[in-house]
Every structure is written in structure tokens, then in C-alpha cells.
C-alpha positions as CSV (number, residue, x, y, z in Angstrom):
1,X,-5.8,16.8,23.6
2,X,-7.0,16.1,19.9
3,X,-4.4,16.5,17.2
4,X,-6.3,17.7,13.7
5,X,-4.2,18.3,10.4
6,X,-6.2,20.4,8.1
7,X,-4.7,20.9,4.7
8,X,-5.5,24.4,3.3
9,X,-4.8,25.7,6.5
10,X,-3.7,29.0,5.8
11,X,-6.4,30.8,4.0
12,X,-10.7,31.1,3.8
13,X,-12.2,27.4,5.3
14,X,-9.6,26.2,7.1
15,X,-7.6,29.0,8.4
16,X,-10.7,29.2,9.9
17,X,-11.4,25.6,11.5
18,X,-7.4,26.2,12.2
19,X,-8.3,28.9,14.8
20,X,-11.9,27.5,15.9
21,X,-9.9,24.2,16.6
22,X,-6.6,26.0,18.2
23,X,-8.4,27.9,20.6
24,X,-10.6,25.2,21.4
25,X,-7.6,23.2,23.2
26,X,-6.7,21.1,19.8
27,X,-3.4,20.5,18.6
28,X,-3.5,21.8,15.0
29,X,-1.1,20.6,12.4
30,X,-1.2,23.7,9.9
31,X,-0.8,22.7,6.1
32,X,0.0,25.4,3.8
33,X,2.5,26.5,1.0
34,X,3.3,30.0,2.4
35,X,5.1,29.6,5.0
36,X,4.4,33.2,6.2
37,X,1.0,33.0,5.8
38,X,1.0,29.9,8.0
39,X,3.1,31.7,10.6
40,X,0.8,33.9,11.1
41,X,-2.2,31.8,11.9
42,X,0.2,30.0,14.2
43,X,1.0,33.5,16.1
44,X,-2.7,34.0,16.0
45,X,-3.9,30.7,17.7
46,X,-0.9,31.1,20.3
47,X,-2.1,34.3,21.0
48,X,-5.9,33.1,21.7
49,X,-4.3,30.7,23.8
50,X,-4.3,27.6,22.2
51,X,-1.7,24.8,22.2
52,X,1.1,25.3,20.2
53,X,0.0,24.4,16.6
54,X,2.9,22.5,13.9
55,X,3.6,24.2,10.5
56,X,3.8,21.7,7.5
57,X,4.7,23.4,4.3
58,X,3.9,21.0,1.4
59,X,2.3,21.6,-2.5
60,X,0.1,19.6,-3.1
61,X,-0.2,19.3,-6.6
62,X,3.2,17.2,-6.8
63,X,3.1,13.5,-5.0
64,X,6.2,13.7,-3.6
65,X,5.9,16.5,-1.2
66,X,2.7,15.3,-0.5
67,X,4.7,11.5,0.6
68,X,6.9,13.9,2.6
69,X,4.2,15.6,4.4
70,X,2.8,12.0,5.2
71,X,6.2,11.0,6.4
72,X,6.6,14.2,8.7
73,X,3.7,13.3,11.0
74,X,5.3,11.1,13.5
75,X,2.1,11.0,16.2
76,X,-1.9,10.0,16.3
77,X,-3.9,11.9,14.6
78,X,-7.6,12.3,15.8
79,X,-8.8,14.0,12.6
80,X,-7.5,14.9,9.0
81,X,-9.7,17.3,7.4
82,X,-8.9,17.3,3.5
83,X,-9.6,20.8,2.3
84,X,-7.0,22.1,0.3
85,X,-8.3,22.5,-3.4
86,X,-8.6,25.3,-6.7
87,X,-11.3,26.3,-7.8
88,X,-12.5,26.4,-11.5
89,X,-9.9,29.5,-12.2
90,X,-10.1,32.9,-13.3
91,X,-12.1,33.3,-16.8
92,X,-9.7,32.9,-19.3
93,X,-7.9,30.1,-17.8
94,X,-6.6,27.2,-19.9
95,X,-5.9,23.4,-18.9
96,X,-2.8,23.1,-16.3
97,X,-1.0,20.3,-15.0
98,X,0.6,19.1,-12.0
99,X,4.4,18.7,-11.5
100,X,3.3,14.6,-12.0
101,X,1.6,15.8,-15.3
102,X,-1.7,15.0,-14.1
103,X,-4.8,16.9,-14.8
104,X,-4.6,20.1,-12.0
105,X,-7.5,20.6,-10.4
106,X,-8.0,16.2,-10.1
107,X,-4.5,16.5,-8.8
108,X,-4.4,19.0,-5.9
109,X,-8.7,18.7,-5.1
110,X,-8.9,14.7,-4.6
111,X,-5.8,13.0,-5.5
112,X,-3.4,14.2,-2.8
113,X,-5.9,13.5,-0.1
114,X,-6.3,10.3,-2.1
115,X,-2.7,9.6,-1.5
116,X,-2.2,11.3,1.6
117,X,-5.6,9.6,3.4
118,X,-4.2,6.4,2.6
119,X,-1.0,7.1,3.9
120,X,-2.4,8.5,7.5
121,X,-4.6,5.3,8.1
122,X,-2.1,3.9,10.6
123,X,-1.7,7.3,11.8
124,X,-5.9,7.8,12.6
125,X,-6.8,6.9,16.1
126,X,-9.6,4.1,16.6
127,X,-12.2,7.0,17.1
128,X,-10.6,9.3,14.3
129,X,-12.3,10.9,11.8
130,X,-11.8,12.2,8.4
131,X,-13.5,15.1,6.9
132,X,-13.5,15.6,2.5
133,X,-14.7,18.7,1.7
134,X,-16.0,18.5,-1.5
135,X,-19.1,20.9,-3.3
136,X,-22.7,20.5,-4.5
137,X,-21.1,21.3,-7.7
138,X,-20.5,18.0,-9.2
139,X,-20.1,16.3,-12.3
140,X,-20.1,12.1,-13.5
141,X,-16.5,11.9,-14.4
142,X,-15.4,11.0,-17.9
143,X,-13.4,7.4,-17.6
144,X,-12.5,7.3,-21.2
145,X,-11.0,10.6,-20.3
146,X,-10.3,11.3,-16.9
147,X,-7.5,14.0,-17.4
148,X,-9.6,16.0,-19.4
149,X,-7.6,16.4,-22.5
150,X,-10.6,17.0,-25.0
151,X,-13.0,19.9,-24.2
152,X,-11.4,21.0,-20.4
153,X,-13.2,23.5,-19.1
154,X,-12.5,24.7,-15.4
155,X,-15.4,24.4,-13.6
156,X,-16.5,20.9,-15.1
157,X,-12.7,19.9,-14.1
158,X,-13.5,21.0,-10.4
159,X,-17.0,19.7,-10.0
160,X,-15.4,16.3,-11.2
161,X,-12.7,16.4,-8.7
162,X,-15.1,17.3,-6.1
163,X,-17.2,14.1,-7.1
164,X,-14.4,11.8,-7.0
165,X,-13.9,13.2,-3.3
166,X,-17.3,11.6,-2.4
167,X,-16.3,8.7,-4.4
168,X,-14.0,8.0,-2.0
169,X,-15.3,9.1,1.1
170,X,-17.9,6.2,-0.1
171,X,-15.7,3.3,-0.4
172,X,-13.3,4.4,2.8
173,X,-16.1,4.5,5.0
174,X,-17.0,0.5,3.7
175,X,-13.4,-0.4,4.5
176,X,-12.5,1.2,7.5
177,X,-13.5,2.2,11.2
178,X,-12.6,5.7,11.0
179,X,-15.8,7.7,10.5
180,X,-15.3,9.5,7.2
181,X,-17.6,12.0,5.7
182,X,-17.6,14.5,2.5
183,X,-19.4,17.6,2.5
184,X,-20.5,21.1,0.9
185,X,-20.0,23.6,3.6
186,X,-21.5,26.8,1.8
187,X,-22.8,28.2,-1.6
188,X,-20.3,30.7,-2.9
189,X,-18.4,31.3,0.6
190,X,-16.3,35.0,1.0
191,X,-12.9,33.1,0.1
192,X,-9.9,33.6,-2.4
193,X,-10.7,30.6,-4.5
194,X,-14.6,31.8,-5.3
195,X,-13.3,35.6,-5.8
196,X,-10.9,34.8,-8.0
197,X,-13.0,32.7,-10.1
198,X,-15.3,36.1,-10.7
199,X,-17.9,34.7,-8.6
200,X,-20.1,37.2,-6.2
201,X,-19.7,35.4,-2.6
202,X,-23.2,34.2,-1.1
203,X,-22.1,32.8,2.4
204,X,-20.0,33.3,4.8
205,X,-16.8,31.3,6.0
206,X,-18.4,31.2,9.4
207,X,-21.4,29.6,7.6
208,X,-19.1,26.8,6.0
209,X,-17.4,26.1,9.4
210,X,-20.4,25.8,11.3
211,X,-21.1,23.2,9.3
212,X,-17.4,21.6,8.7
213,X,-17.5,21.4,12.6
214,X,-20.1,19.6,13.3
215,X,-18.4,16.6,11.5
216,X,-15.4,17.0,13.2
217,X,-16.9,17.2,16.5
218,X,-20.6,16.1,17.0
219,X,-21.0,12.9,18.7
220,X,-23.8,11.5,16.7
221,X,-22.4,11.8,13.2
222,X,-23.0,8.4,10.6
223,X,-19.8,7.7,8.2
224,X,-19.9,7.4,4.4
225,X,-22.5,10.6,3.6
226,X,-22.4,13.2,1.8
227,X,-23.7,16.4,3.4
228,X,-25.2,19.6,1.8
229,X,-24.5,21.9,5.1
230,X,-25.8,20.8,8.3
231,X,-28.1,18.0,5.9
232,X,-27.2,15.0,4.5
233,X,-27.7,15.1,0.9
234,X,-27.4,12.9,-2.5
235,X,-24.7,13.3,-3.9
236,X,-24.7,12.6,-8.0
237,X,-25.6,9.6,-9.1
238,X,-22.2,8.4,-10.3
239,X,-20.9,8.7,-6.3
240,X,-23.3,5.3,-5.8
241,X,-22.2,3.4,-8.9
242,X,-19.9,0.8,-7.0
243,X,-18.7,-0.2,-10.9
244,X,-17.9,4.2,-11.2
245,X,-16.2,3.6,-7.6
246,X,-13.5,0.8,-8.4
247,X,-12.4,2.2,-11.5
248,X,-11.4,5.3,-9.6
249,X,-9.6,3.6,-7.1
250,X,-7.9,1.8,-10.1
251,X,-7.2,4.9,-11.9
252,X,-5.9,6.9,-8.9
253,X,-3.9,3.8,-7.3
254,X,-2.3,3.9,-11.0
255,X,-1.6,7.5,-11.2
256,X,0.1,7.5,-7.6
257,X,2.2,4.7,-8.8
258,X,3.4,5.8,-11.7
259,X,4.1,9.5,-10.3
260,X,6.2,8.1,-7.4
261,X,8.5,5.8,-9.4
């Protein structure tokens, strides 16, 4: 039996590889902040069935609960699927923070699973895999500014953070065995984050977990790519810039350091 930890477990994307996976025979580890909410897609798996799934309440906008959810998984893990994020906001919305005072959307969409990736590598089975969901909205990130403190804008902060997922993906996949992919699942899927940014939804969840599955569970899948869908894609240019790469390992290896003093 697989175990599977799938951050942003609760709601849209991965309440819905939470079930998919659950009833399917995996152990799921469900990552949420509401602990009700997270109840419930427990109750729901058990009642399809499926093994009985492990709640993990963590936020992971502040770098010590996310340590704390690293330190609470005690067994192998077959997969991690790194989906939690925000969106670009609701209109209106102004520059926010983390509780380690670092840009939000960098902090919650790539730095945690940053952080928490790294600290799971001994936890990852030989065969494991890890799956970055990131967007085909992306944007070269600003290293003379990487918190965004002059012009933020919302949606340039997200499509940044979603490029610095792929970063990473990139560089894991040249130092480790684990396969490790990033992809867009779907345009504009029916969730909470693209509603409340006062986007009209285009896809469905069910399209975006088609596609999220497949790199969890096809046997044929490569490692390092960046997928558009069911396609592998290009991501933007910066995500191939080896130079762009190390100096966002540097920066995040520095922001983790300084938050967990």
C-alpha cells in the first residue's frame, strides 16, 4: 500500500487526488488548515472504502509549522504532491507577508515545499516520486528584488512563485533518484483560489486531476519536466538558466535559515 501526502488536501485539486488516491487503496496523508474540512474528506474516503487516511493540520505560510509537519511523518512515503498555494487574490488586494515576514504568495506557493521537499528526502522511498504543481502562468523572477517590495502586484507575485516551483523541480531532479516533475494541471479550474481571484473557471477539477495522476501513477513518466496537462511543455526561459537556478537555491536556503533561527 502507497502512502501519498498531498498538501492542500482539503479543498479543489487535491481534495480531489485525496479521494481518487483513498479509494484507490493509498494511504493518504491529508494536509490542510481546517481541521474540519479535512475531517470530512477523511469520513468521505473511509466511507468509499479506502484505507484509513492521517490528518496533518499545518499553515504553511510560517516555517515552523511547516518543520513540524516534516517532523510528524514518521514512515515511507511513496509520493509527496506539493500543491498547496494562493492565488493572485481578490482585486483590490495589497502586498502580504508571512508570519516569517517573507513575501506571501513566494512563501506558502514554493517555499514551504522548498523546505518541506528537502526535509522528506530521507522519508521518499527509492521509487518515490514528487509532484510540484505549479501554472503556465509564469514570470522571470526579479533577483534584485525577490520579495517584491517595489511594484507587487498579485498575479506577477504568483506566476513568480509558480516559476521558482519549476526552478526547483529542475535542479532536484539533477540531484536526486526520486522522479520529480512540475506541472499545469488546467486553465482556470472550478476551485476557490481562481473564484476568488474574479476569474470565470474554464476547466474542470476532474480535468486538472487527470492530468496530476498520471504523474503520480503512470509507469513511463521522465523526471525534471515541466508539463502543460497531459504534454510536456517549456517552461519560461529563466526555469533553464542554471545561473537563475543557484541563486534561488541560495536565496531560499537563506530565507529558511534565517526564519528558523
Amino acid at each position: 500500500m502507497q502512502t501519498i501526502l498531498i498538501t492542500g488536501a482539503t479543498d479543489g485539486l487535491g481534495r480531489e487526488l485525496a479521494l481518487r488516491l483513498g479509494t484507490a487503496g493509498a494511504r493518504v496523508l491529508i494536509h490542510g488548515r481546517d481541521a474540519a474540512r479535512a475531517e470530512q474528506v477523511r469520513a468521505d474516503i473511509r466511507a468509499a472504502g479506502g484505507p484509513e487516511p492521517e490528518i496533518l493540520l499545518a499553515d504553511l505560510a510560517d516555517l515552523h509549522q511547516v518543520d513540524k509537519l516534516a517532523d510528524s511523518i514518521d514512515s515511507e512515503l511513496d509520493v509527496l504532491v506539493n500543491n498547496a498555494g494562493i492565488g493572485g487574490g481578490k482585486p483590490g488586494t495589497t502586498r502580504e507577508v508571512s508570519a516569517d515576514g517573507i513575501e506571501l504568495r513566494f512563501a506558502v506557493n514554493y517555499l514551504a515545499g522548498y523546505h518541506l521537499t528537502r526535509r522528506l528526502l530521507p522519508r521518499l522511498a527509492r521509487t518515490g516520486r514528487i509532484v510540484n504543481v505549479a501554472s503556465a502562468g509564469q514570470q522571470p523572477i526579479d533577483f534584485d528584488d525577490p520579495m517584491m517590495e517595489r511594484g507587487w502586484d498579485g498575479f506577477s507575485a504568483y506566476q513568480r512563485s509558480k516559476l521558482a516551483q519549476i526552478m526547483f523541480t529542475i535542479d532536484l531532479a539533477a540531484e536526486q533518484s526520486v522522479v520529480v516533475n512540475a506541472l499545469h494541471p488546467a486553465t482556470f479550474m472550478d476551485t476557490t483560489m481562481v473564484t476568488e481571484s474574479g476569474v470565470s473557471p474554464i476547466s474542470s477539477v476532474a480535468e486538472g486531476a487527470d492530468a496530476t495522476m498520471r504523474l503520480i501513477t503512470a509507469p513511463d513518466v521522465p523526471t525534471g519536466r515541466y508539463f502543460n496537462g497531459l504534454r510536456e511543455a517549456r517552461a519560461n526561459e529563466q526555469a533553464y538558466d542554471a545561473h537563475a537556478r543557484a541563486r534561488l537555491r541560495a536565496l531560499s536556503d537563506n530565507l529558511v535559515t534565517t526564519a528558523l533561527r
